[in-house]
C-alpha positions in Angstrom: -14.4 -1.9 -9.1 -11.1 -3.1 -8.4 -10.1 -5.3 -11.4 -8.4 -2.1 -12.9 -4.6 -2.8 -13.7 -2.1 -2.3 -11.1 0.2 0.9 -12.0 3.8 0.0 -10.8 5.8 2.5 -9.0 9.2 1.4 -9.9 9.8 3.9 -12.9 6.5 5.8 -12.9 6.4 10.0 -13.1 4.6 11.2 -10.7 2.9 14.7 -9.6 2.0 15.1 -5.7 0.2 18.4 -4.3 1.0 20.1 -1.8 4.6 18.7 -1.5 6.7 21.1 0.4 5.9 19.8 4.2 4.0 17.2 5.7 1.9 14.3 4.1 3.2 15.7 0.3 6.7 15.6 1.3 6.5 11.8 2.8 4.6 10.9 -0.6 7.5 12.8 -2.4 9.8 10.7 -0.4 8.2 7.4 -0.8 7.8 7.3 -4.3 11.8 7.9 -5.0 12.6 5.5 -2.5 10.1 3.2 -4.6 11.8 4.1 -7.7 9.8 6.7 -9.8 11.4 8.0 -12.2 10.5 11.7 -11.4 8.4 13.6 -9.0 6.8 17.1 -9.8 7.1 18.6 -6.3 3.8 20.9 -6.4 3.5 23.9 -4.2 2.6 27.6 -4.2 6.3 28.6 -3.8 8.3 25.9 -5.3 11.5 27.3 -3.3 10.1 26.0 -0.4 10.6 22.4 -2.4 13.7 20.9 -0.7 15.2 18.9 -3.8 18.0 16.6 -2.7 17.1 14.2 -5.0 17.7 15.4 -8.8 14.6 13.5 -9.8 12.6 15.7 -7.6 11.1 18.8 -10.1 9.7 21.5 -8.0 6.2 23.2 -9.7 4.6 26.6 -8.4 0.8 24.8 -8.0 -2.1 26.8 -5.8 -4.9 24.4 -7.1 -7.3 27.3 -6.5 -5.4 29.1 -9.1 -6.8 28.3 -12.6 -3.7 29.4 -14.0 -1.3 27.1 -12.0 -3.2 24.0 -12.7 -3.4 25.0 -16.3 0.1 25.7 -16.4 0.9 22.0 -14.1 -1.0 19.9 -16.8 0.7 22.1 -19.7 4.3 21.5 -18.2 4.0 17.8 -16.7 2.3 16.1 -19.4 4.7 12.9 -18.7 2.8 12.2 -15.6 1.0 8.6 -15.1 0.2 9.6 -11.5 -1.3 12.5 -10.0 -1.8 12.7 -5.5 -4.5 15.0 -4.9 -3.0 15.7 -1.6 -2.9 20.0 -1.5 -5.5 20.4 1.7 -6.8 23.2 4.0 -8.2 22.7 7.7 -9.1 25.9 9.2 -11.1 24.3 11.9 -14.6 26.1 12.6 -18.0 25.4 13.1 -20.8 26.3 10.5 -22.4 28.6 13.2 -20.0 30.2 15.4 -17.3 31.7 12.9 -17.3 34.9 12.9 -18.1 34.3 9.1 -18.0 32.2 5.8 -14.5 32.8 4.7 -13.0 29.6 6.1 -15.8 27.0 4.9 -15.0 28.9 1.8 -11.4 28.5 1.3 -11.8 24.8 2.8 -14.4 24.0 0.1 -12.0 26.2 -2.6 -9.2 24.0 -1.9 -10.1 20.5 -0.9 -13.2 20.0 -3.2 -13.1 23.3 -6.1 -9.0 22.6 -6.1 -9.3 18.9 -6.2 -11.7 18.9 -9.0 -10.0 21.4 -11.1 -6.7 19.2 -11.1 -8.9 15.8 -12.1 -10.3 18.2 -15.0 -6.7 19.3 -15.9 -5.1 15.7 -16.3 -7.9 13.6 -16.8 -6.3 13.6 -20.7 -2.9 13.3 -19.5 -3.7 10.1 -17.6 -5.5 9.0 -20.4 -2.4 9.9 -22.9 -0.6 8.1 -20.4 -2.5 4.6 -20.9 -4.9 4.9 -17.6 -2.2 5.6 -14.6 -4.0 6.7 -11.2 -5.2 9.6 -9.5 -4.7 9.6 -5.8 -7.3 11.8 -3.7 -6.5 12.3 0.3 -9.1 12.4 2.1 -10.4 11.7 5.7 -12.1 10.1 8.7 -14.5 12.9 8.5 -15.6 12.3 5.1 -18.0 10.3 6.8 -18.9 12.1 10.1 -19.0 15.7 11.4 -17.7 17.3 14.7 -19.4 21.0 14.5 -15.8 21.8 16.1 -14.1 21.2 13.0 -17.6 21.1 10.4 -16.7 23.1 7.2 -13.5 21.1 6.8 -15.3 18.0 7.4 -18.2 19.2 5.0 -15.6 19.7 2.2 -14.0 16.3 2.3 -17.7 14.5 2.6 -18.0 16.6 -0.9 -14.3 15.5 -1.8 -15.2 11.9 -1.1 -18.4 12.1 -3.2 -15.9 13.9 -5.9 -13.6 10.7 -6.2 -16.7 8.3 -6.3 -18.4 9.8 -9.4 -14.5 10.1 -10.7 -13.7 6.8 -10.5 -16.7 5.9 -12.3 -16.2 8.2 -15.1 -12.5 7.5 -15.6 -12.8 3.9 -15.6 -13.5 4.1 -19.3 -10.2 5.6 -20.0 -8.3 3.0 -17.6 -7.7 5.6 -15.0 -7.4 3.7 -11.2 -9.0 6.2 -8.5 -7.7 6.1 -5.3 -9.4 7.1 -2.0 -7.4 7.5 0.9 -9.0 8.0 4.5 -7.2 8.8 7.3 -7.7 10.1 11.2 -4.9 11.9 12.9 -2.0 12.1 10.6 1.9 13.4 12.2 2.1 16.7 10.4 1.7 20.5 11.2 -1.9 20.3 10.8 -2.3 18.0 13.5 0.4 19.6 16.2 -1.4 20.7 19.3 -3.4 16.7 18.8 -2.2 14.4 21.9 -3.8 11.6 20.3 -2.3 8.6 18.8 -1.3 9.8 15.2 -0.5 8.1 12.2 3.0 8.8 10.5 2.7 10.6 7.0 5.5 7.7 6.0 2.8 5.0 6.8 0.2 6.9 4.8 2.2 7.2 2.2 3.4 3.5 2.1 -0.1 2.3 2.2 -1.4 4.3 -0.2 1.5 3.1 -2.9 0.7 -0.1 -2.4 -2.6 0.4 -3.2 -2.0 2.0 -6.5 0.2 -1.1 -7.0 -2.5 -3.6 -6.1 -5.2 -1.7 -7.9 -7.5 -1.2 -4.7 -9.5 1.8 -4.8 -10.2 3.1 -1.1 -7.4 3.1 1.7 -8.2 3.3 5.1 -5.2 3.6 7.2 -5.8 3.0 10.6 -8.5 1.3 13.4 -10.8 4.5 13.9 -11.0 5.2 10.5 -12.0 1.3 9.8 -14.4 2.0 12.7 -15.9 4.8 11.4 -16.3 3.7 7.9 -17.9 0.4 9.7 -20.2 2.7 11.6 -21.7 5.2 8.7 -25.2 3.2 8.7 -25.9 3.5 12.5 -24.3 6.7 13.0 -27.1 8.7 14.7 -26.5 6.0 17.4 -23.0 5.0 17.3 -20.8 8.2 16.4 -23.1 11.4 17.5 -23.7 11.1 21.2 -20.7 11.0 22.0 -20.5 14.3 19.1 -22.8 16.2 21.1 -22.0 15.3 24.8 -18.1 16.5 23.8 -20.1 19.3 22.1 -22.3 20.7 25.5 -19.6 20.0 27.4 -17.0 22.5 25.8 -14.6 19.9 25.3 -11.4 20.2 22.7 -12.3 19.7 19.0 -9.9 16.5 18.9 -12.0 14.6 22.1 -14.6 12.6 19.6 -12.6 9.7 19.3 
């Protein structure tokens, strides 16, 4: 599956979710400093955009808004390279929240949101010759702490989302990028002591990627490990789960 041209990023037009903080900003970043030739900056309030760069568009984008994402693929049809990267962690269990509003904005967002924007500009790809569509995923597409379980239940569905896309864009030339990652330097992440990855690597690895034509990333050593470990789980990754679980420990001790 990985035979798919390389899309260079010198001179591309690109649109990244999600842009206005965090991993979206470092992807916004990257791919100026790489040379793209414009970057819709998506977010729910584009003020919050900071454009110092005059190739940097800001585009109001809630990708649980039907509207917005109609509206983004309207607008940008230019683009050869769309970053799924738009994300909510809410961090509950399935049994213990007081209720299903949070697995339901996590599953709105990172699976619904995510699907909705491959939908929208599936035909601008294809217009576009192929380019690439970039999904961000996570360590926890393949393993679930019940401290953290509807996120981690909505980027296992995310991850099973960009295997059955990449299989049914490859027709149209369309590279699909997966890209795992454990603890990455942002917001999301800020009461984490653990070692962290910086949204700049993420962002660097991922480009090259797209420019090599691979179609999974996995950033760092525990993601590798747990990847390497999805076949012997049961023994290898949920012990330690459940011990961390009965013991009251914090949600970010499975490591």
């Amino acid at each position: 599956m990985s035979d798919l041209v390389a899309r260079q990023i010198d001179g591309i037009i690109a649109l990244v979710t999600g842009a206005n903080r965090g991993l979206g900003k470092a992807f916004t970043q990257a791919l100026l400093d790489a040379g793209a030739a414009k970057v819709y900056a998506g977010a729910r309030d584009p003020s919050t955009i900071e454009v110092t760069d005059a190739r940097v568009v800001p585009v109001r984008l809630d990708i649980t808004n039907p509207g917005d994402v109609a509206a983004a693929a309207r607008d940008c049809t230019d683009v050869s390279l769309v970053i799924n990267n738009a994300g909510a962690m809410l961090q509950t269990p399935f049994l213990s929240a007081p209720d299903m509003s949070a697995a339901r904005t996590e599953m709105e967002t990172n699976y619904f949101g995510t699907l909705a924007m491959a939908r929208a500009f599936a035909p601008v790809l294809a217009a576009a010759g192929g380019g690439a569509l970039v999904n961000i995923l996570s360590v926890v597409s393949w393993y679930a702490p019940p401290f953290n379980a509807s996120y981690c239940a909505s980027k296992s569905a995310e991850w099973a989302l960009t295997n059955a896309l990449r299989v049914e864009l490859r027709g149209q030339g369309t590279l699909v990028v997966g890209v795992h990652a454990g603890f990455i330097d942002t917001d999301m992440t800020a009461t984490v002591e653990d070692s962290k990855i910086s949204p700049r690597e993420v962002a660097a690895q991922t480009l090259e990627a797209v420019e090599k034509g691979r179609p999974e990333v996995l950033t760092d050593a525990w993601t590798r490990h747990v990847k390497d470990s999805v076949a012997t789980d049961q023994e290898s990754l949920y012990p330690d789960i459940q011990r961390s679980w009965d013991a009251g420990d914090s949600p970010w001790s499975v490591r």
